[in-house]
Biopython code that builds the backbone (N, CA, C, O; Angstrom):
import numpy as np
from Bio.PDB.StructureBuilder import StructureBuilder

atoms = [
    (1, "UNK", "N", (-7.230, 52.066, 61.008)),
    (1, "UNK", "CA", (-7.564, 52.720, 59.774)),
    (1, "UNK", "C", (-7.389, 51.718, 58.633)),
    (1, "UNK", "O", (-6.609, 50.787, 58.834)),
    (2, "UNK", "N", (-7.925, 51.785, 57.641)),
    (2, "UNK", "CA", (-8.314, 51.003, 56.383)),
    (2, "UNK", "C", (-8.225, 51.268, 55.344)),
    (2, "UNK", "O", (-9.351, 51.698, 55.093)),
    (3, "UNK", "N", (-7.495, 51.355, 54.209)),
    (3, "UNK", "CA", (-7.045, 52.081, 53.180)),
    (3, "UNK", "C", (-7.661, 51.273, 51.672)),
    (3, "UNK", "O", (-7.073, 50.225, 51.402)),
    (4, "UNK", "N", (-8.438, 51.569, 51.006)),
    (4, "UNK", "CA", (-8.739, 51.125, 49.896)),
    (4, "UNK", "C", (-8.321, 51.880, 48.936)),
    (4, "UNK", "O", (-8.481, 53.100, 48.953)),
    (5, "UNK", "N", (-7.666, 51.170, 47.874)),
    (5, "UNK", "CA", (-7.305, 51.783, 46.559)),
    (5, "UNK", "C", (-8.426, 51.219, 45.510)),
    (5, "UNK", "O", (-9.054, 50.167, 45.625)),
    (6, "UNK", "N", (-8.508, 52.075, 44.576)),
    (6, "UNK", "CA", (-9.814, 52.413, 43.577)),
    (6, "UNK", "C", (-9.279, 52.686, 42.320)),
    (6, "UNK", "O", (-8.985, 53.857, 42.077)),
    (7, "UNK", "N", (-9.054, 51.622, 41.273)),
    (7, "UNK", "CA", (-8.626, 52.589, 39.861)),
    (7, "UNK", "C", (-9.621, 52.680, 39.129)),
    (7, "UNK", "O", (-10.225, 51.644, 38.852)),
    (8, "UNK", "N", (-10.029, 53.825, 38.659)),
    (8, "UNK", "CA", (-10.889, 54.475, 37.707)),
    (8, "UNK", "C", (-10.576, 54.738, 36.617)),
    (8, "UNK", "O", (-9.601, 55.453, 36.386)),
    (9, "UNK", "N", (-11.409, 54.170, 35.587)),
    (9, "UNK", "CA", (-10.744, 54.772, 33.955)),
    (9, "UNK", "C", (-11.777, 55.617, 33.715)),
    (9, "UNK", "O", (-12.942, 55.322, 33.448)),
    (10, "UNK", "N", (-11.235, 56.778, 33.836)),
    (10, "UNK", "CA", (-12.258, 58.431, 33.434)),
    (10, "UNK", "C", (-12.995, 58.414, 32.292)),
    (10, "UNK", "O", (-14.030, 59.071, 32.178)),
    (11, "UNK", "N", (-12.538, 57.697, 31.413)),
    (11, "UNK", "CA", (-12.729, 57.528, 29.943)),
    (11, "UNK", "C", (-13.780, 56.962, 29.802)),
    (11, "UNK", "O", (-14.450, 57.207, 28.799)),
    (12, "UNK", "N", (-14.311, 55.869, 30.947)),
    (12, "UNK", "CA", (-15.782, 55.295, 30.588)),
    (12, "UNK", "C", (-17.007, 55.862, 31.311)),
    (12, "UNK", "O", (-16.939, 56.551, 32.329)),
    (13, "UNK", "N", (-18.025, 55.538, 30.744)),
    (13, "UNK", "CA", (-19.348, 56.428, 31.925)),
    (13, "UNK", "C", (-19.381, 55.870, 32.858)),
    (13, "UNK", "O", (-19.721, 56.550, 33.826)),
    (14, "UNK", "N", (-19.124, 54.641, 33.085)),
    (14, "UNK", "CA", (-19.257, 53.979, 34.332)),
    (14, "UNK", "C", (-17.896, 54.680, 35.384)),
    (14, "UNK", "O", (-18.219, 55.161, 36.470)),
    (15, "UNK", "N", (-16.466, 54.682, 34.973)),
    (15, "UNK", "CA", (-15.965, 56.003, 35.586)),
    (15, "UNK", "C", (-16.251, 57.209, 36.275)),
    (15, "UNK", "O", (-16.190, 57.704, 37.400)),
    (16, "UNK", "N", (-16.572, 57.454, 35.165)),
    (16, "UNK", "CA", (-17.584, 59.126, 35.490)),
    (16, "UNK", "C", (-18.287, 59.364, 36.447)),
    (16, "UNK", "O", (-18.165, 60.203, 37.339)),
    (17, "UNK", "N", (-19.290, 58.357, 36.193)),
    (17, "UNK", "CA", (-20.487, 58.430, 37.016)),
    (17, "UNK", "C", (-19.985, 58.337, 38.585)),
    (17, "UNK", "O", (-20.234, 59.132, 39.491)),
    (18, "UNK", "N", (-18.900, 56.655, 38.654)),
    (18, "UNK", "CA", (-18.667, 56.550, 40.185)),
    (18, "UNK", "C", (-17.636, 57.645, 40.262)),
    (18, "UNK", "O", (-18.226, 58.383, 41.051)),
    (19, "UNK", "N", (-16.686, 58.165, 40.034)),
    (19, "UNK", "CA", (-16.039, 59.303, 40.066)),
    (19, "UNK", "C", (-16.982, 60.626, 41.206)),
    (19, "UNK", "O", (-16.832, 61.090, 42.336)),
    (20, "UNK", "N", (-18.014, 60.798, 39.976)),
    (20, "UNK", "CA", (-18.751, 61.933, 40.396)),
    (20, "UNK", "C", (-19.644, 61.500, 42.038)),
    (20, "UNK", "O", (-19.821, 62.226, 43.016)),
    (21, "UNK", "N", (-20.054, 60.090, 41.815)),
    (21, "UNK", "CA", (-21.009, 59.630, 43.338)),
    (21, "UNK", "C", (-19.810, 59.401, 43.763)),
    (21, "UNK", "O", (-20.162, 58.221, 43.784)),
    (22, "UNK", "N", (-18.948, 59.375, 44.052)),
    (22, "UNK", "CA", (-18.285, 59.333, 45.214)),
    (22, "UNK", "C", (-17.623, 60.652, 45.829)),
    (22, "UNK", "O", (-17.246, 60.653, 47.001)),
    (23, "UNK", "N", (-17.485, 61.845, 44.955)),
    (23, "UNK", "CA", (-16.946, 62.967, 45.490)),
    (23, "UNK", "C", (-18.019, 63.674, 46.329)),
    (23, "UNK", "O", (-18.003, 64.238, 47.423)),
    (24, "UNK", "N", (-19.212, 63.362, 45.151)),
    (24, "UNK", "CA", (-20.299, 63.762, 46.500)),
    (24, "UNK", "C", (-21.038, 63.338, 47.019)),
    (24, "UNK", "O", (-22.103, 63.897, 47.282)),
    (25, "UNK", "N", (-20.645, 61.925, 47.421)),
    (25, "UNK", "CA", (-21.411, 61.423, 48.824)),
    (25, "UNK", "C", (-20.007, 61.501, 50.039)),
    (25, "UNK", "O", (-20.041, 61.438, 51.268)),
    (26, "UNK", "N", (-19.242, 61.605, 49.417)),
    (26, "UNK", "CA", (-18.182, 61.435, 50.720)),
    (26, "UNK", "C", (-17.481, 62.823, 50.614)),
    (26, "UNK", "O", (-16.542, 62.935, 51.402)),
    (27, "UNK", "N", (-17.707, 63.855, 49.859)),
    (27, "UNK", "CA", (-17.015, 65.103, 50.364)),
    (27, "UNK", "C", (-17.097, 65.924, 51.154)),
    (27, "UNK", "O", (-16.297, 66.853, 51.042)),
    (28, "UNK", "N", (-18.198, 65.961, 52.425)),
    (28, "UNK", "CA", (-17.955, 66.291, 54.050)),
    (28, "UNK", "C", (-17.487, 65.497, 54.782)),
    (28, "UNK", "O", (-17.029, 65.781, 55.889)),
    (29, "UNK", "N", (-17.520, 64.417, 54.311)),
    (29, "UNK", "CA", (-18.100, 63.108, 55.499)),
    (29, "UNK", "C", (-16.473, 63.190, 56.523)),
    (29, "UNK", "O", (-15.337, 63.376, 56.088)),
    (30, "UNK", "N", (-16.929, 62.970, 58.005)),
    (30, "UNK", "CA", (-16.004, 63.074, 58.804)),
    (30, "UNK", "C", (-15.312, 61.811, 58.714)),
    (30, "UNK", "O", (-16.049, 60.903, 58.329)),
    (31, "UNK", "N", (-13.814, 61.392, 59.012)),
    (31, "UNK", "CA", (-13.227, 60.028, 58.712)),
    (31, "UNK", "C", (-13.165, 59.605, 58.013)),
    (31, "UNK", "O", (-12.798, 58.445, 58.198)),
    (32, "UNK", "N", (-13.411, 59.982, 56.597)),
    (32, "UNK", "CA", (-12.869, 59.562, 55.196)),
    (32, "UNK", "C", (-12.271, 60.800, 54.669)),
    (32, "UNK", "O", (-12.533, 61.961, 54.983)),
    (33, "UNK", "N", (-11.248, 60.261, 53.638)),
    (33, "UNK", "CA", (-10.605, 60.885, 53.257)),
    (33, "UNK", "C", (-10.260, 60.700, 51.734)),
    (33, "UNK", "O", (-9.759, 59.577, 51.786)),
    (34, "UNK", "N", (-10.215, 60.974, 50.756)),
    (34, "UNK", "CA", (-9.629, 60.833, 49.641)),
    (34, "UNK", "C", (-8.776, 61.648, 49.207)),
    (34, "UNK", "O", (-8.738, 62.869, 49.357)),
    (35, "UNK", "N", (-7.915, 60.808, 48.531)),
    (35, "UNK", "CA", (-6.482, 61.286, 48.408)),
    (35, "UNK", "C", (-6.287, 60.687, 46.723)),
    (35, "UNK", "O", (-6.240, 59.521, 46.329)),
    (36, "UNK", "N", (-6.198, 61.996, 45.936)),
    (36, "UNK", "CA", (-6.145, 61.710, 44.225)),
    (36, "UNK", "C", (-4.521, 60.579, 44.480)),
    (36, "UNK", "O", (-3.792, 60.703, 45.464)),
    (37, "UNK", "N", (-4.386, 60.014, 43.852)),
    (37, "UNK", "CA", (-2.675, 59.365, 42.769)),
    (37, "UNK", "C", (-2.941, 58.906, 41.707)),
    (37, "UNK", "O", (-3.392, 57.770, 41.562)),
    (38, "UNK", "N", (-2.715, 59.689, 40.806)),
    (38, "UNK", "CA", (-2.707, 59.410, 39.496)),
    (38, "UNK", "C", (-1.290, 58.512, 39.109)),
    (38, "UNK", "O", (-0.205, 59.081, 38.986)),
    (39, "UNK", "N", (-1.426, 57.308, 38.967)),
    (39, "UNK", "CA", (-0.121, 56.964, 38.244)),
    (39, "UNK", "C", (1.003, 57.401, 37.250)),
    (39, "UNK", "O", (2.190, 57.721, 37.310)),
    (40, "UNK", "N", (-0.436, 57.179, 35.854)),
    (40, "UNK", "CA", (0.234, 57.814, 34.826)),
    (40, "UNK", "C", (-0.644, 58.717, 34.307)),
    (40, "UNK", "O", (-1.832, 58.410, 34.410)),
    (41, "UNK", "N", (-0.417, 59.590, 33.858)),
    (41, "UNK", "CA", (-0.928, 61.028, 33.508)),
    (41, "UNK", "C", (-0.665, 60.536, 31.832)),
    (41, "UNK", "O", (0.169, 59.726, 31.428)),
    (42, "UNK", "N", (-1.697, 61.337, 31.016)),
    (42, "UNK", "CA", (-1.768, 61.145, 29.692)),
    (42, "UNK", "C", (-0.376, 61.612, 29.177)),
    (42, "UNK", "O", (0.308, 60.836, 28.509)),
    (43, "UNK", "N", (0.019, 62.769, 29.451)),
    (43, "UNK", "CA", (1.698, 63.160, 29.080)),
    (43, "UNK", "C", (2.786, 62.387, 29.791)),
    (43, "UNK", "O", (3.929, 62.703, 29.462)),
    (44, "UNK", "N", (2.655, 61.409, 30.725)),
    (44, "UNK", "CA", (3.782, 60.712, 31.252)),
    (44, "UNK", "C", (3.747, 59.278, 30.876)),
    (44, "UNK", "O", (4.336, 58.432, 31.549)),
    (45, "UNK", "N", (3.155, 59.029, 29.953)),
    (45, "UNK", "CA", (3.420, 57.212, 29.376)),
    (45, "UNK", "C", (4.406, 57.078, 28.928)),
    (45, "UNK", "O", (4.912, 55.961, 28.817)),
    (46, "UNK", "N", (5.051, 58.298, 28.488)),
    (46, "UNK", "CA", (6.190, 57.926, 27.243)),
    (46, "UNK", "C", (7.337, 58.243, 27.833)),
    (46, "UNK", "O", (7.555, 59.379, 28.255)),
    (47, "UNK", "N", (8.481, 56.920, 27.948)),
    (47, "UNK", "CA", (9.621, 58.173, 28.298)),
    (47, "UNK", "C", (10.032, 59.316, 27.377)),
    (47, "UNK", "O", (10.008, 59.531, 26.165)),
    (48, "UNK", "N", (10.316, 59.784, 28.186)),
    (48, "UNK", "CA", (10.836, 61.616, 28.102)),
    (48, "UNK", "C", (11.712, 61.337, 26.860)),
    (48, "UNK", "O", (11.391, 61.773, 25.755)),
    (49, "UNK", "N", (13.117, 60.407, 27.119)),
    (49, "UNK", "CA", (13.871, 60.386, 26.047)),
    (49, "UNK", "C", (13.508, 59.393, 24.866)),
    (49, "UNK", "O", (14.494, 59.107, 24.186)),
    (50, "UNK", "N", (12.486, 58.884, 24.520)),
    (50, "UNK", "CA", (12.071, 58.097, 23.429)),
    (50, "UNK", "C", (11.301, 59.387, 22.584)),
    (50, "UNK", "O", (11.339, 59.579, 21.368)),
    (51, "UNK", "N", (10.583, 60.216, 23.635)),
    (51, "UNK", "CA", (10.056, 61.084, 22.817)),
    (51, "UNK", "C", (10.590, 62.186, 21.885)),
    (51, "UNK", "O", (10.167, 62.743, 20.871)),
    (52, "UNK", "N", (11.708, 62.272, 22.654)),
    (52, "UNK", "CA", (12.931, 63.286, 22.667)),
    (52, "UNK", "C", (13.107, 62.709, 21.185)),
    (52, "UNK", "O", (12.677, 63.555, 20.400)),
    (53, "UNK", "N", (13.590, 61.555, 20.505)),
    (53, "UNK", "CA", (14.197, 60.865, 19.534)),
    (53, "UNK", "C", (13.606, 60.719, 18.602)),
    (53, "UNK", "O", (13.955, 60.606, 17.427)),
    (54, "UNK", "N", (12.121, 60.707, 19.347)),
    (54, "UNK", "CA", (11.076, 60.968, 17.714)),
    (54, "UNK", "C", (10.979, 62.437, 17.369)),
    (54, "UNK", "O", (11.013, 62.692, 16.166)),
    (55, "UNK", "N", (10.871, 63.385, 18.160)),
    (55, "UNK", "CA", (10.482, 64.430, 17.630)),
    (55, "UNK", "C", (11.706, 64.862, 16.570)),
    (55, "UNK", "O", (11.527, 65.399, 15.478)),
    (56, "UNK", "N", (12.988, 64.495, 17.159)),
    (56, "UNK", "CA", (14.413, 64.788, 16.003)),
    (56, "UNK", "C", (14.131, 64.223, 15.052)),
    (56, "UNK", "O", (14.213, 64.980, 14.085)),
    (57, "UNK", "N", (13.632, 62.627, 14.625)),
    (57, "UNK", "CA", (13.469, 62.264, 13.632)),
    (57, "UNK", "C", (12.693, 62.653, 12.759)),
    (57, "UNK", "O", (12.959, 62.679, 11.558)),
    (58, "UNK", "N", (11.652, 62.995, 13.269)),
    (58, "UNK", "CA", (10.250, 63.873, 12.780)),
    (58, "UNK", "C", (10.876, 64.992, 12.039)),
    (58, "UNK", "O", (10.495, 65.376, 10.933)),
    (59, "UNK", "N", (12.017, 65.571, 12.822)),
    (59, "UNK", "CA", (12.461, 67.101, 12.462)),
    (59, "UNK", "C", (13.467, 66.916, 11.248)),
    (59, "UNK", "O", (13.893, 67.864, 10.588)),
    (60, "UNK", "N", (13.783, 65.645, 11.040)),
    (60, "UNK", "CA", (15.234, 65.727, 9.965)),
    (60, "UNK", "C", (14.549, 64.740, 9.233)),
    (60, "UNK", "O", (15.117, 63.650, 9.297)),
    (61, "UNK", "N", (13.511, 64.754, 8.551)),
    (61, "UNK", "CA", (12.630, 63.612, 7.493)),
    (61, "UNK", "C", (13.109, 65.064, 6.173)),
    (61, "UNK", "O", (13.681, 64.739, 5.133)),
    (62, "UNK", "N", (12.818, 66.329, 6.414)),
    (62, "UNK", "CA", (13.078, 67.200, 5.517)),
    (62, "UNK", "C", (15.148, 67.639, 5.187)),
    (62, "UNK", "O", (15.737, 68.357, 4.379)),
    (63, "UNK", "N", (15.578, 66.748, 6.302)),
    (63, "UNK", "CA", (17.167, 67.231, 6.162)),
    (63, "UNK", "C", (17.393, 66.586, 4.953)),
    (63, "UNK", "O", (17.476, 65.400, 5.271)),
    (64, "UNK", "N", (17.498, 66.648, 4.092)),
    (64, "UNK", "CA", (18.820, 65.757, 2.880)),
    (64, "UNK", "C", (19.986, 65.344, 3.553)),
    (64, "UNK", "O", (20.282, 64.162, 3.376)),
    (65, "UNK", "N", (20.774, 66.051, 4.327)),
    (65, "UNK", "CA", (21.808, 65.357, 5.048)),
    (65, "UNK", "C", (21.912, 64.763, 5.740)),
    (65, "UNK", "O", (22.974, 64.167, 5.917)),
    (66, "UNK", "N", (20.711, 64.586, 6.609)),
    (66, "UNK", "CA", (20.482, 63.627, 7.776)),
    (66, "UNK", "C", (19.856, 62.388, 7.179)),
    (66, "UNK", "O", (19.789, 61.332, 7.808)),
    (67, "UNK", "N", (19.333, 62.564, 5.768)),
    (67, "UNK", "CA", (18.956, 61.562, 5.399)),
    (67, "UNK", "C", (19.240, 60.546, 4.374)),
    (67, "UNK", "O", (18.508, 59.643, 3.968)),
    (68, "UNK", "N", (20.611, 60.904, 3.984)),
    (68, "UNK", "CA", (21.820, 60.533, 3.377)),
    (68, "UNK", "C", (21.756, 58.981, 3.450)),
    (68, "UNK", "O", (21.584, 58.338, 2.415)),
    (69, "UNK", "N", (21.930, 58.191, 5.006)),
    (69, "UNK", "CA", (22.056, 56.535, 5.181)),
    (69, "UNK", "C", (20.381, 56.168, 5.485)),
    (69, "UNK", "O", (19.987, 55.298, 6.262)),
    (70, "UNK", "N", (19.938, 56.638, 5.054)),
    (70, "UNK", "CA", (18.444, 56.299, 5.387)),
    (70, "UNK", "C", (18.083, 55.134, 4.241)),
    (70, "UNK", "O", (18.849, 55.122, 3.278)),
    (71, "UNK", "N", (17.171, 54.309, 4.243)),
    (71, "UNK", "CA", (17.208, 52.983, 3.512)),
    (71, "UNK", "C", (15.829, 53.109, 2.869)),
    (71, "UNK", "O", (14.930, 52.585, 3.526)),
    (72, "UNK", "N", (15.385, 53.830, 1.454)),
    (72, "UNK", "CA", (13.877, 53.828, 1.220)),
    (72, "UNK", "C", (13.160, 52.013, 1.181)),
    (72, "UNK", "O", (13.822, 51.025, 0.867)),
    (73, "UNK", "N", (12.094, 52.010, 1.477)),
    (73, "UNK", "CA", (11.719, 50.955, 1.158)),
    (73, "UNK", "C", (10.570, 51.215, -0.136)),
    (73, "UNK", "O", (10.210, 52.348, -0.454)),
    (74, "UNK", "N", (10.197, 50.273, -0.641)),
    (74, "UNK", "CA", (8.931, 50.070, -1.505)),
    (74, "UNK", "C", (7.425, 49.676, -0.848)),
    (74, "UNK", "O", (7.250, 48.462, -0.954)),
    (75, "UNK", "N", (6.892, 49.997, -0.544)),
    (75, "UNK", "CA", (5.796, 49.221, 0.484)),
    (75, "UNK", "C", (5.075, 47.781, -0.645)),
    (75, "UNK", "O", (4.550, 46.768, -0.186)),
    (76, "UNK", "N", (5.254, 48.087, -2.145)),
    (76, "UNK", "CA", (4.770, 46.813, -2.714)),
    (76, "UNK", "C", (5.453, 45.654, -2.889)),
    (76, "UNK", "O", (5.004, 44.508, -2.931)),
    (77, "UNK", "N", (7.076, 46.207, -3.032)),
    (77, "UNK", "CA", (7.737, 45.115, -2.819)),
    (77, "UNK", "C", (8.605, 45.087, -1.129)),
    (77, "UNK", "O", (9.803, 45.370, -1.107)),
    (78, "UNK", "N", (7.949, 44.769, 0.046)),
    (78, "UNK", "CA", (8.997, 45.133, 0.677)),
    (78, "UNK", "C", (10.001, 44.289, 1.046)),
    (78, "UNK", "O", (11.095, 44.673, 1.460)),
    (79, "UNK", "N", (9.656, 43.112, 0.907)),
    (79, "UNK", "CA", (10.815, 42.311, 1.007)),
    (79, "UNK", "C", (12.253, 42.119, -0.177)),
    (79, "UNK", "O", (13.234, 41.395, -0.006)),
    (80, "UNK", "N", (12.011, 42.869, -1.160)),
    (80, "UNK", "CA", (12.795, 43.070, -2.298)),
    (80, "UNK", "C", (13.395, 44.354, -2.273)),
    (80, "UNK", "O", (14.225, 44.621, -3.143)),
    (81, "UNK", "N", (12.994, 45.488, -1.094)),
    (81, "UNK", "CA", (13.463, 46.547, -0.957)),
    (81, "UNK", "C", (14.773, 46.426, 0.515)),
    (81, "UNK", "O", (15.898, 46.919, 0.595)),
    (82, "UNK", "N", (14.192, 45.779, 1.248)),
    (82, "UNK", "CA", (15.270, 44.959, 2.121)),
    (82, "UNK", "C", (16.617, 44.611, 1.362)),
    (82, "UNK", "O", (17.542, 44.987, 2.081)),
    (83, "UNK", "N", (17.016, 44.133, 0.378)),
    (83, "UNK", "CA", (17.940, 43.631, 0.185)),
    (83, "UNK", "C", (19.314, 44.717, -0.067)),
    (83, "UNK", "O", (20.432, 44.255, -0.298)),
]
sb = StructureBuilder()
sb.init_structure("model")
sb.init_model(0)
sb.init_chain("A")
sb.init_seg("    ")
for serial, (resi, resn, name, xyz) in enumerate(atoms, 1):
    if name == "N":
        sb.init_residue(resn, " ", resi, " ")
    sb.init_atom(name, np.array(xyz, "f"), 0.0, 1.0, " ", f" {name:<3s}", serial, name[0])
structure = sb.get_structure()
């Protein structure tokens, strides 16, 4: 037996297209087999806990208390807001 792996980016037509000719030229066919593995899934790029850390930060931009040691910058001067 002979195992070929195939990565497809869904995202392009050229994807698509072989995506679609290959499910149906080989979806009776006796002795082949395809078997999906998706690596990474659009919701699993990120770790879990990085995401976790933005969404808190996201959530306490409106705290005043959480945002107490927070450091504004100037975006025109920013190297003068650094200091």
């Amino acid at each position: 037996m002979t195992t070929f792996t195939i990565k497809i980016n869904e995202r392009t037509k050229a994807g698509k297209a072989f995506r679609a000719m290959t499910e149906t030229f080989f979806k009776d066919a006796k002795g082949i087999e395809i078997i999906e593995n998706k690596e990474e899934k659009e919701d699993e790029i990120y770790n879990p806990e990085f995401v976790k850390m933005i969404l808190e930060r996201g959530e306490s931009i409106n705290d005043s208390e959480k945002r107490k040691n927070w450091k504004e910058i100037n975006p025109k001067d920013l190297w003068g807001s650094l200091k």
